[in-house]
MIDOSE-1310 file (N, C-alpha, C; in nm, 2 decimals, decimal comma, always signed):
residues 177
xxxx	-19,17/-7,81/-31,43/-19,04/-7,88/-31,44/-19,04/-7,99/-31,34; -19,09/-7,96/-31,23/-19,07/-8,04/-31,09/-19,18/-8,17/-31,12; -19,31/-8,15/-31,20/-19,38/-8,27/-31,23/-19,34/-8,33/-31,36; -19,25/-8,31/-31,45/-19,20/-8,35/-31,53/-19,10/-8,48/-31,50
xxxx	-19,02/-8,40/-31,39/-18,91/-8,50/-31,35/-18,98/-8,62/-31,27; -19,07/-8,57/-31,16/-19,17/-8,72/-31,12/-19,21/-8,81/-31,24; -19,27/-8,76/-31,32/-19,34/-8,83/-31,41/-19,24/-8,95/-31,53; -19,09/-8,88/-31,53/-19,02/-8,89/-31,60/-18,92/-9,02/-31,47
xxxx	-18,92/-8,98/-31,35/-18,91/-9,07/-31,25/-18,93/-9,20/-31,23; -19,09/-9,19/-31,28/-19,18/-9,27/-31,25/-19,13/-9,39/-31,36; -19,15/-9,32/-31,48/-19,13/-9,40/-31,60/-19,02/-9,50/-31,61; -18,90/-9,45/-31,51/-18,79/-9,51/-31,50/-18,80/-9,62/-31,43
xxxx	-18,88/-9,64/-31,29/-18,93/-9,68/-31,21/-19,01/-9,81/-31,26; -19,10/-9,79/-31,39/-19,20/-9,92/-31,48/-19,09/-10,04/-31,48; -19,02/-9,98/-31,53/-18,91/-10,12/-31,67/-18,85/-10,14/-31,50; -18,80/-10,12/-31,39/-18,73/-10,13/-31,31/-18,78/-10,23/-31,26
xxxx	-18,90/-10,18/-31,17/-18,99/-10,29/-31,06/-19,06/-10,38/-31,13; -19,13/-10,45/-31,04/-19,28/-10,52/-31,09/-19,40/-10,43/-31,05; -19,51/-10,50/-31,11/-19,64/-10,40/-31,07/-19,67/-10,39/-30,91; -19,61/-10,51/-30,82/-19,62/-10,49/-30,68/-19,57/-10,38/-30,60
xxxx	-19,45/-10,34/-30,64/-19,35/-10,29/-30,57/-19,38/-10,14/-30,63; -19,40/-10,14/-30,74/-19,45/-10,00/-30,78/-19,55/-9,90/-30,73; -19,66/-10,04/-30,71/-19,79/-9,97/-30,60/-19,72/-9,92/-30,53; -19,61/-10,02/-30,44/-19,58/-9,95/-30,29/-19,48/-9,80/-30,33
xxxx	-19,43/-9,78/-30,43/-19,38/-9,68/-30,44/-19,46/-9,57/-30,48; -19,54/-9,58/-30,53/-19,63/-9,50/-30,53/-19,72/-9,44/-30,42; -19,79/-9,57/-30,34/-19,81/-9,52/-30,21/-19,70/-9,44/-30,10; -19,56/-9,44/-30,15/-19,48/-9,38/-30,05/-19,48/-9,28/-30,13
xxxx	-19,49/-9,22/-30,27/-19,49/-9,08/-30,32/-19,62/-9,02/-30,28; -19,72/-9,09/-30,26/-19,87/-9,00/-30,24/-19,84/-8,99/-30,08; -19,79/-9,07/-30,06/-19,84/-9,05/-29,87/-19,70/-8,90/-29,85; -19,61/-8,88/-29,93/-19,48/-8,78/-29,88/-19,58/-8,63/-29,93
xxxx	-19,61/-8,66/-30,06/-19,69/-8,57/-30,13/-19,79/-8,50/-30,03; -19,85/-8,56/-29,98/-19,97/-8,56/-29,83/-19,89/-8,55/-29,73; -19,80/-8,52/-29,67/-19,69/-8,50/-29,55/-19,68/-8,34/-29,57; -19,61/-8,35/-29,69/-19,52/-8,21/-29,77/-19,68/-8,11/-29,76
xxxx	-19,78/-8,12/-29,83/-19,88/-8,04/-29,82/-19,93/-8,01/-29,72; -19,92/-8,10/-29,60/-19,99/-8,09/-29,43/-19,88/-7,97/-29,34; -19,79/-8,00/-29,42/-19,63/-7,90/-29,33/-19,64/-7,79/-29,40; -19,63/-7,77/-29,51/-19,62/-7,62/-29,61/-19,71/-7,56/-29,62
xxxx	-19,85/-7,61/-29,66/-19,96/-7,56/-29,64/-20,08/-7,53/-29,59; -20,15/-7,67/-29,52/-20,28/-7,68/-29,46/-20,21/-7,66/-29,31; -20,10/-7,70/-29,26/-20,09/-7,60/-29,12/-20,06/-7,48/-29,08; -19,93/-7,43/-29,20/-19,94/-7,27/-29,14/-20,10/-7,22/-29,20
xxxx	-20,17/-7,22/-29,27/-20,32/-7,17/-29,30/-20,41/-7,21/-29,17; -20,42/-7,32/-29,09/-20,48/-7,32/-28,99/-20,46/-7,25/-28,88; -20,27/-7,26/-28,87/-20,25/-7,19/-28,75/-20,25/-7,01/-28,75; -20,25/-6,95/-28,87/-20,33/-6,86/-28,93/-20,43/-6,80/-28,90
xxxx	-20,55/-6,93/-28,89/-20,66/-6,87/-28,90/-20,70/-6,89/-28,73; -20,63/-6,91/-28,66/-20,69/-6,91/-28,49/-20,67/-6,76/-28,47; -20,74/-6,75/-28,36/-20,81/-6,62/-28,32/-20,69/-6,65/-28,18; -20,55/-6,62/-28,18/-20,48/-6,58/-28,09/-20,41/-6,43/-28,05
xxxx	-20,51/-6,39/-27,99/-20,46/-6,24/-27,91/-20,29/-6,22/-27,90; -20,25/-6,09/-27,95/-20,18/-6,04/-27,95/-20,12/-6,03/-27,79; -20,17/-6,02/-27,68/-20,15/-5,95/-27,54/-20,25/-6,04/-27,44; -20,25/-6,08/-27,36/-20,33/-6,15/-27,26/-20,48/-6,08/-27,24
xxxx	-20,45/-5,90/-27,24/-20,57/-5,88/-27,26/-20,70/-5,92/-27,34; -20,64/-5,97/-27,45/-20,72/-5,98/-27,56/-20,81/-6,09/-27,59; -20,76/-6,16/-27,46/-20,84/-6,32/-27,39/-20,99/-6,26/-27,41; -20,96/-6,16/-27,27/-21,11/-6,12/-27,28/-21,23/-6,09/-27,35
xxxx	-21,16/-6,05/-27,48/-21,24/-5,99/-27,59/-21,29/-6,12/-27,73; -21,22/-6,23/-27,67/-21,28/-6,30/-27,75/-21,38/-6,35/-27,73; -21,48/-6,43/-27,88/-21,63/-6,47/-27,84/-21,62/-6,59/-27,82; -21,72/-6,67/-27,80/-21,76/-6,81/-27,75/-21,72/-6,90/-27,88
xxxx	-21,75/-6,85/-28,01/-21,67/-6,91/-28,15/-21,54/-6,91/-28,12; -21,51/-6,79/-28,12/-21,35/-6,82/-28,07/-21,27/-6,90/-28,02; -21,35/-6,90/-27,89/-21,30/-7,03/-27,76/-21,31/-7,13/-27,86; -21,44/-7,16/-27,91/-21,44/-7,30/-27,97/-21,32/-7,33/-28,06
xxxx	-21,32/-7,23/-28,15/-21,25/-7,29/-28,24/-21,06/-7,28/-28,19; -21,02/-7,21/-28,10/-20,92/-7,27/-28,02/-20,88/-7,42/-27,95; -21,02/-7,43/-27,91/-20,99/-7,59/-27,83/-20,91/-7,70/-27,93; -20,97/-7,76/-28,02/-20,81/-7,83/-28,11/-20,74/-7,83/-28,07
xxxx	-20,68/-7,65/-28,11/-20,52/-7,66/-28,09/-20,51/-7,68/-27,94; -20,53/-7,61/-27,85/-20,50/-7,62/-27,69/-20,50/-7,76/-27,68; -20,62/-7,83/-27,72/-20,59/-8,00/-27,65/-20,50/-8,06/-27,73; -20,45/-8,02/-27,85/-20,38/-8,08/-27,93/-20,18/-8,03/-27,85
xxxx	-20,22/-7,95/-27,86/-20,06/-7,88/-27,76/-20,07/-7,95/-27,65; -20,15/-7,96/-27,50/-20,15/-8,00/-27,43/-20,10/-8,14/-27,40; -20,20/-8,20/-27,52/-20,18/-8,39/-27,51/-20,03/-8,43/-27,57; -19,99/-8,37/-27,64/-19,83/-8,37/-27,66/-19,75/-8,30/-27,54
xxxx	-19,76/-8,20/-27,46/-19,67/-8,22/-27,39/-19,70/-8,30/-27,27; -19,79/-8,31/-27,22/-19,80/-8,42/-27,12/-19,74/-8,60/-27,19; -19,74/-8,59/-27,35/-19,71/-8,75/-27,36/-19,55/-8,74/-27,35; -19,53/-8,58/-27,41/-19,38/-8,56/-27,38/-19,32/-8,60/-27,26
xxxx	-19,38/-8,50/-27,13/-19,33/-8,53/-27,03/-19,33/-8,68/-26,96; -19,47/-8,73/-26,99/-19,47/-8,95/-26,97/-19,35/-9,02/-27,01; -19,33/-8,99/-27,13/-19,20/-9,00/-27,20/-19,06/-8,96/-27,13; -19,06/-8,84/-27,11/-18,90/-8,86/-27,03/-18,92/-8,87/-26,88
xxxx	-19,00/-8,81/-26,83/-18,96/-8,87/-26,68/-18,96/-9,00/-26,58; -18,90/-8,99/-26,53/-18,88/-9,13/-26,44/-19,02/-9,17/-26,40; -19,11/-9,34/-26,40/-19,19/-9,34/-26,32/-19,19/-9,35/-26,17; -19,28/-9,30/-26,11/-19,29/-9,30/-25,98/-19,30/-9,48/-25,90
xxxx	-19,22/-9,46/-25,78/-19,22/-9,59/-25,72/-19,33/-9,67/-25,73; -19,50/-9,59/-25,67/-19,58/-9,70/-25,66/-19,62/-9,69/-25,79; -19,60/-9,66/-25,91/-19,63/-9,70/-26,00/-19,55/-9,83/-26,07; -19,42/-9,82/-26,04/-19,40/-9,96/-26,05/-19,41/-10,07/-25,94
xxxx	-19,46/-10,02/-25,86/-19,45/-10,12/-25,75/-19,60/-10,18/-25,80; -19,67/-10,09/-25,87/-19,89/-10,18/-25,88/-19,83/-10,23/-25,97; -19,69/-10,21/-26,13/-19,73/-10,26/-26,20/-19,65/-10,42/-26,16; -19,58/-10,45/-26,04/-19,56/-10,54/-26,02/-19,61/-10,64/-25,95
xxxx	-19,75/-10,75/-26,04/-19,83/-10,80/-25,94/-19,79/-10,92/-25,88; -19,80/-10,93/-25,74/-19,80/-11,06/-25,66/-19,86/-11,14/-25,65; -19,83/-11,26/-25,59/-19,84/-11,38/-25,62/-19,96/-11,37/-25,52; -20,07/-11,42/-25,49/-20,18/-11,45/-25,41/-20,07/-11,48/-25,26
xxxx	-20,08/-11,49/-25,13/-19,99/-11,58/-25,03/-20,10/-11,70/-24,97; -20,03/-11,82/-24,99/-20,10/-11,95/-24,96/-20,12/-11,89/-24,80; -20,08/-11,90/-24,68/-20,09/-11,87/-24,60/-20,11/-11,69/-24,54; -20,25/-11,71/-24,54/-20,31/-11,61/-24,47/-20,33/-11,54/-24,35
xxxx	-20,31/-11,65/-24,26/-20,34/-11,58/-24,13/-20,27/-11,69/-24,05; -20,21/-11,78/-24,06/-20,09/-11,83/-23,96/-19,97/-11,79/-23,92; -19,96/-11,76/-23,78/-19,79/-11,68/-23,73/-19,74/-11,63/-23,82; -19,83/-11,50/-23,87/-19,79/-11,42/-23,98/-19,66/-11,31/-23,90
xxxx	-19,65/-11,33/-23,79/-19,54/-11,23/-23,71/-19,41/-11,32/-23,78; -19,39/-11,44/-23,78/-19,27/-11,52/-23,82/-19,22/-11,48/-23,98; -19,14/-11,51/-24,00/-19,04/-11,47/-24,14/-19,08/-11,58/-24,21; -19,08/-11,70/-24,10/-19,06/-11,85/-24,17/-19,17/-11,95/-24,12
xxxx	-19,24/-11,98/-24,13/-19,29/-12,08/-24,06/-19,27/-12,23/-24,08; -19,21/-12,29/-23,95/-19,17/-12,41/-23,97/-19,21/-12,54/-23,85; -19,26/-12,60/-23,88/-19,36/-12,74/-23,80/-19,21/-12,90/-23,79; -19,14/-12,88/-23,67/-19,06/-13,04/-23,68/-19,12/-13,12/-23,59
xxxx	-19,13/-13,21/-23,64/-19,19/-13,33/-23,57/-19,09/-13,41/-23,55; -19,05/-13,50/-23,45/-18,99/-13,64/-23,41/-19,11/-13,74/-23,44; -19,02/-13,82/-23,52/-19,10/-13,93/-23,60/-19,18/-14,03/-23,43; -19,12/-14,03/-23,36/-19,14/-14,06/-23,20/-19,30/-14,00/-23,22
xxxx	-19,33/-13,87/-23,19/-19,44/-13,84/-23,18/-19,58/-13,87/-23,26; -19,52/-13,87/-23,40/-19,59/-13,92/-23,51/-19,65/-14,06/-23,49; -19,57/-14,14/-23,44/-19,60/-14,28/-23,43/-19,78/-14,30/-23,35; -19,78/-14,24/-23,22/-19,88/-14,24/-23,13/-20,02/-14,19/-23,20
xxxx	-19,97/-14,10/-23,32/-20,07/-14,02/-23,36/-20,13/-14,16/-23,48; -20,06/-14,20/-23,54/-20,09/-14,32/-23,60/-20,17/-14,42/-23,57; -20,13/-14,43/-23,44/-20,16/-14,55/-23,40/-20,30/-14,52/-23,35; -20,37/-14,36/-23,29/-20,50/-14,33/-23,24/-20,60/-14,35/-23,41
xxxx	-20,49/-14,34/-23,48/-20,57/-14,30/-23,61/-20,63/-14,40/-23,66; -20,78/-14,36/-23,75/-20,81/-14,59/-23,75/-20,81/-14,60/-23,83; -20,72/-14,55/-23,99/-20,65/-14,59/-24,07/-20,53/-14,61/-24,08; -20,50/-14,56/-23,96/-20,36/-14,58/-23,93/-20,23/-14,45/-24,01
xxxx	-20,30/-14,33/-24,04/-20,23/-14,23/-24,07/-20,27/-14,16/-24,05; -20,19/-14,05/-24,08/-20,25/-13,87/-24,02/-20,18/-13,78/-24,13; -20,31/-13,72/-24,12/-20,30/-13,63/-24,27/-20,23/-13,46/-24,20; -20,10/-13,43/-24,26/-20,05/-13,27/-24,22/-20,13/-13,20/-24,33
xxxx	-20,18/-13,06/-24,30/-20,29/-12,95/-24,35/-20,10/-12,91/-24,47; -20,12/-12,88/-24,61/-20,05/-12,79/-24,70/-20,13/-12,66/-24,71; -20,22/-12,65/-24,71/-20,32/-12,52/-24,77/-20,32/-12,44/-24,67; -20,29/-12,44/-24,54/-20,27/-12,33/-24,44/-20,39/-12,34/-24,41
xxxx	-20,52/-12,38/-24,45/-20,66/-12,31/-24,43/-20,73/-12,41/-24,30; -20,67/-12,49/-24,27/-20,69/-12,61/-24,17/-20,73/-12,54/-24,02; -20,86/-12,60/-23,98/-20,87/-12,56/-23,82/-20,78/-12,59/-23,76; -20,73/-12,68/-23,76/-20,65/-12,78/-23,68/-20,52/-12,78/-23,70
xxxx	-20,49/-12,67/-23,80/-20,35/-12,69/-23,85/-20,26/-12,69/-23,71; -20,15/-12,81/-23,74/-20,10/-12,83/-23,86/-20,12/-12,97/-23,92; -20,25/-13,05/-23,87/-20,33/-13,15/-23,90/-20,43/-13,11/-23,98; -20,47/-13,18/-24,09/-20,54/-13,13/-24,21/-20,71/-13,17/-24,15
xxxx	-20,78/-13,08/-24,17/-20,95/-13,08/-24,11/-20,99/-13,11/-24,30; -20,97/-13,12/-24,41/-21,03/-13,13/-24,53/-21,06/-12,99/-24,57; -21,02/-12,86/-24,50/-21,06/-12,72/-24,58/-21,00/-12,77/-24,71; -20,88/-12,82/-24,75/-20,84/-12,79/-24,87/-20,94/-12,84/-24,98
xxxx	-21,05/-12,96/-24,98/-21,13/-13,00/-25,03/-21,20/-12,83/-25,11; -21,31/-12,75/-25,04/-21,33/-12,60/-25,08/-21,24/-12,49/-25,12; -21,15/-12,49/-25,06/-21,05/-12,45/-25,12/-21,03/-12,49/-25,32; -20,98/-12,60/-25,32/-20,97/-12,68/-25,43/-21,07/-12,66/-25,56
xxxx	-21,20/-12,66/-25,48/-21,34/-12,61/-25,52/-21,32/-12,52/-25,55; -21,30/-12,36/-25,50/-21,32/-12,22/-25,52/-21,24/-12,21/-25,61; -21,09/-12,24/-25,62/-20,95/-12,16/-25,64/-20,92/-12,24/-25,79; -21,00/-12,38/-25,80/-20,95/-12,47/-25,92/-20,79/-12,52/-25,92
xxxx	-20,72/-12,51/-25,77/-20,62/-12,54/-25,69/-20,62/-12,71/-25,70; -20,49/-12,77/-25,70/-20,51/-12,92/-25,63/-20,44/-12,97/-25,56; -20,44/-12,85/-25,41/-20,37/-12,88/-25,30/-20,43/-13,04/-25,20; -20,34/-13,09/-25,16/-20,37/-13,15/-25,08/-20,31/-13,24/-24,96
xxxx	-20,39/-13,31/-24,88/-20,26/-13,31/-24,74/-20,14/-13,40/-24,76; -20,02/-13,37/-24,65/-19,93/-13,46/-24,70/-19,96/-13,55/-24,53; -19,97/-13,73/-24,64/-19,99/-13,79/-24,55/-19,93/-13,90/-24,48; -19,87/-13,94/-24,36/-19,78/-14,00/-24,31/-19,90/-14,14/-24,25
xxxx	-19,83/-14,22/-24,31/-19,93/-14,36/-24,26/-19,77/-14,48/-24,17; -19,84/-14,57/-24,13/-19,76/-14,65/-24,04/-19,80/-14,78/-24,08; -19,71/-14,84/-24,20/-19,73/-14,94/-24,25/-19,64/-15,06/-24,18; -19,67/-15,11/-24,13/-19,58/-15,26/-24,01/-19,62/-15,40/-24,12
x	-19,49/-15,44/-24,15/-19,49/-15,54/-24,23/-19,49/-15,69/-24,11
């Protein structure tokens, strides 16, 4: 009776859809069909057929087939509840703290004790430095990586090289009209 009414379902189903839409209904009756048979029948028969002792003693008495053919289920129980527990519990701090990655820090090893680092100049001072200069400017280091910071030595050049960076100095010149 129960494959009558599918069948009789189905037919209702023709004149209804198109031939597209029917595949897919059909794929959703084979795939329930294959659901329903995995729950009703091919699981309770497997879980059936494991060699689970009645009593803890009965560990002992099993053979090396046995073990084997347990492992499935045990890894299969296992890997569910560990996804279970991934699933509800909170992650741990440094797990979100690694999955939060930082930014490289431009400055590496300058008065790293300071919060801030900050270079003011009086334009007064600048002037003299200009004037020893025999282009008549002077280059301040951006890249931190300068011997001489906080006058630029050209590290950023290698830098620029390595990093594919395009840092470069900021340059104060003394143009007299």
């Amino acid at each position: 009776m129960e494959t009558r009414n599918k069948i009789l379902f189905n037919l209702r189903l023709n004149f209804i859809l198109s031939t597209n839409q029917l595949t897919i209904v059909q794929f959703i009756f084979n795939l329930m069909d294959a659901l329903s048979y995995f729950i009703r029948t091919a699981l309770p028969a497997y879980l059936k057929s494991l060699p689970i002792p009645e009593n803890s003693a009965g560990y002992a008495k099993l053979t090396a087939r046995d073990y084997l053919q347990l492992v499935p289920f045990v890894t299969t129980v296992l890997l569910l509840i560990y996804l279970t527990f991934q699933a509800l519990l909170p992650e741990d701090e440094d797990d979100q703290i690694k999955k939060i990655e930082k930014e490289p820090q431009v400055n590496q090893s300058l008065s790293k004790d300071k919060d801030k680092v900050v270079h003011v100049y009086d334009i007064k001072d600048i002037q003299p430095e200009c004037d020893k200069a025999q282009n008549k400017s002077v280059s301040y280091c951006r890249c931190w990586k300068s011997k001489k910071f906080p006058l630029c030595d050209g590290t950023h050049n290698q830098h620029n090289k390595d990093t594919g960076d395009n840092v470069g100095p900021l340059v104060v010149t003394n143009k007299k009209e």
